[in-house]
C-alpha positions in Angstrom: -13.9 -39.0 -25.8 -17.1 -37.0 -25.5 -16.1 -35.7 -21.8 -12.9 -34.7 -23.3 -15.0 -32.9 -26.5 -17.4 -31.4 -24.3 -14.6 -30.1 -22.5 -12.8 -28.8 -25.6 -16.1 -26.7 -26.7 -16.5 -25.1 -23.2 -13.4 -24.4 -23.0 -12.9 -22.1 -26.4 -16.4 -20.5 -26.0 -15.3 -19.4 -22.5 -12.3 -17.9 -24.6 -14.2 -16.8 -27.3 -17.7 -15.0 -25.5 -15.9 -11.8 -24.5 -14.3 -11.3 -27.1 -17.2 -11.1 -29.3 -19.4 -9.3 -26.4 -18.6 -6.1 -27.8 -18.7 -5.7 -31.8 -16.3 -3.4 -33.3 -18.9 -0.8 -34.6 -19.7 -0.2 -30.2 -15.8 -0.1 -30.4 -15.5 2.0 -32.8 -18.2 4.4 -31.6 -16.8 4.4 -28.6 -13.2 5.5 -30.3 -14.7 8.4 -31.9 -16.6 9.5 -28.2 -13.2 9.3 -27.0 -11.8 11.3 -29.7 -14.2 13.9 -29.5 -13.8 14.6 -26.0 -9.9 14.7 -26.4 -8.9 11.5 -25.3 -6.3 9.7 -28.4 -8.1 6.2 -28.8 -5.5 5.6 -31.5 -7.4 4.7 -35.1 -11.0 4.4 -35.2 -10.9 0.8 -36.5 -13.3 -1.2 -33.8 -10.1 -2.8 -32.4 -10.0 -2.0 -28.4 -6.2 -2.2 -28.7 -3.6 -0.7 -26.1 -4.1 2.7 -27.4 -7.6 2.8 -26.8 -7.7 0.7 -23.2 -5.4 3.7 -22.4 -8.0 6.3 -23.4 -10.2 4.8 -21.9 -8.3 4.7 -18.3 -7.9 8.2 -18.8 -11.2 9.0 -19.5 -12.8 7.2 -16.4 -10.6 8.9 -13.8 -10.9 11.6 -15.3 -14.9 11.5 -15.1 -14.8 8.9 -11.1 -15.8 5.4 -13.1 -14.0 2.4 -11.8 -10.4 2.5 -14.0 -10.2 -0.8 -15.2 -9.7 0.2 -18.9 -12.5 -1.4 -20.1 -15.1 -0.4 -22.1 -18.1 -1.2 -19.7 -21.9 -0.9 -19.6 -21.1 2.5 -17.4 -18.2 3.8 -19.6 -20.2 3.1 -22.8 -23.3 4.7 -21.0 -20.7 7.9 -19.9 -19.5 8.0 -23.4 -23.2 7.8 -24.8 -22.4 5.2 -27.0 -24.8 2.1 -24.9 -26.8 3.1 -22.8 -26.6 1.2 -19.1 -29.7 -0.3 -17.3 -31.1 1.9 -13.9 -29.4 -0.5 -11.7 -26.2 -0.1 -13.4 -26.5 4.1 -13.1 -28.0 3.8 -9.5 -24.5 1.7 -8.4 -22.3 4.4 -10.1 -23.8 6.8 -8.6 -22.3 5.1 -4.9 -18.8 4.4 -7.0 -19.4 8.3 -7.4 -19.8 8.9 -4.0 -17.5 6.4 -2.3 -14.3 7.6 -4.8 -14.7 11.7 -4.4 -14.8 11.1 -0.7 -12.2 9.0 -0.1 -10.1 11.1 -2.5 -11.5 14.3 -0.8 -11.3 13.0 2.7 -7.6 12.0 1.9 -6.8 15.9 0.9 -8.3 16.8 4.3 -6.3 14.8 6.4 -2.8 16.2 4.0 -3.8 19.8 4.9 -4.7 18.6 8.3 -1.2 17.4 8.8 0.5 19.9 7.0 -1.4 22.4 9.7 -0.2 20.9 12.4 3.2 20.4 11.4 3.1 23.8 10.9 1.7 25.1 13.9 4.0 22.7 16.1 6.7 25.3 14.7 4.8 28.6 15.7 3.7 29.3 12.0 -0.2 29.6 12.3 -1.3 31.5 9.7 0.9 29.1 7.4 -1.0 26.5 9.3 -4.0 27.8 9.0 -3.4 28.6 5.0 -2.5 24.6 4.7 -5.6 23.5 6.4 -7.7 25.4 4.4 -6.1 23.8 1.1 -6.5 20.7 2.0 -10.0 21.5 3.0 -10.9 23.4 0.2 -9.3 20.5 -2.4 -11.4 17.9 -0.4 -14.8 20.2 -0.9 -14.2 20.3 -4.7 -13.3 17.0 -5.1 -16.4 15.8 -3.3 -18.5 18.2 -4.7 -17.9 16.4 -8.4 -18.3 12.8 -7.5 -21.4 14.0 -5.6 -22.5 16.0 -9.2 -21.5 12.3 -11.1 -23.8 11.0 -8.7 -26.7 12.9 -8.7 -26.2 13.0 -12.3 -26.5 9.2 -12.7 -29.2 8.9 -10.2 -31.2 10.8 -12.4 -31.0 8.9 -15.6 -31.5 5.8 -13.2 -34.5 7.4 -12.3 -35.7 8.2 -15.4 -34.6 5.0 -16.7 -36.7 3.5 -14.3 -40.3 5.3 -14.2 -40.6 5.4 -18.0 -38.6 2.9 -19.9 -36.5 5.1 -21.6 -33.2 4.1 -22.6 -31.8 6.8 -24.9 -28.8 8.0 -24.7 -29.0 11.8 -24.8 -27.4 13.2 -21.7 
């Protein structure tokens, strides 16, 4: 009887934990960040409903965070509702990195292709035009997740050398 009670109470705070992890004023703080920067959280009421695991999706691909809907240490950081630890900004800073250069590399290799399609049929300035696209969109889009990056390796620094855990950005 007491394995099977032990069991019981285990069980229901495994359930129970995450859901109180995050209190609904950090939810609702987190609603109004969203808000404010244009993304529609639904109503501020400290419930992360569908609504608001929606904003949040949009939100982190819109700003190269892991999509996963959640509000995390490194969204609520992003946000500047919690601030996140230096190891937490200095491994966002790589998910910077690794995510605007796949996406980048992936543009170059479209223009790349669209080039040579091109050129197979005599067209080389149109080929030429296409590979500079896809070039071009690559740049860009690894020139922001390398700005997210530096970005977070600076408050990681910061973080680190004196303490400081505010959130101003």
């Amino acid at each position: 009887m007491r394995n099977i009670l032990a069991s019981l109470v285990l069980g229901l705070s495994l359930c129970v934990v995450p859901v109180l992890a995050q209190s609904h004023d950090t939810i609702r703080d987190a609603q109004q960040a969203l808000k404010d920067k244009g993304y529609d959280p639904g109503p501020i009421d400290g419930i992360n409903g569908p609504l608001t695991r929606a904003a949040v999706r949009n939100y982190q691909q819109k700003e190269n965070i892991d999509v996963d809907g959640r509000l995390g240490p490194k969204t609520l950081d992003n946000l500047g509702v919690k601030h996140a630890g230096a190891g937490t900004e200095f491994n966002e800073a790589g998910e910077n990195v690794k995510h605007s250069y796949g996406t980048g590399a992936k543009d170059m290799g479209q223009g790349t292709k669209e080039a040579g399609s091109e050129l197979k049929h005599g067209e080389v300035v149109d080929g030429a035009k296409d590979f500079g696209k896809g070039v071009g969109h690559g740049v860009a889009k690894m020139a922001v997740g390398t700005g997210h990056a530096v970005k977070n390796v600076a408050k990681g620094s910061k973080t680190a050398v004196t303490g400081d855990t505010s959130t101003h950005h």
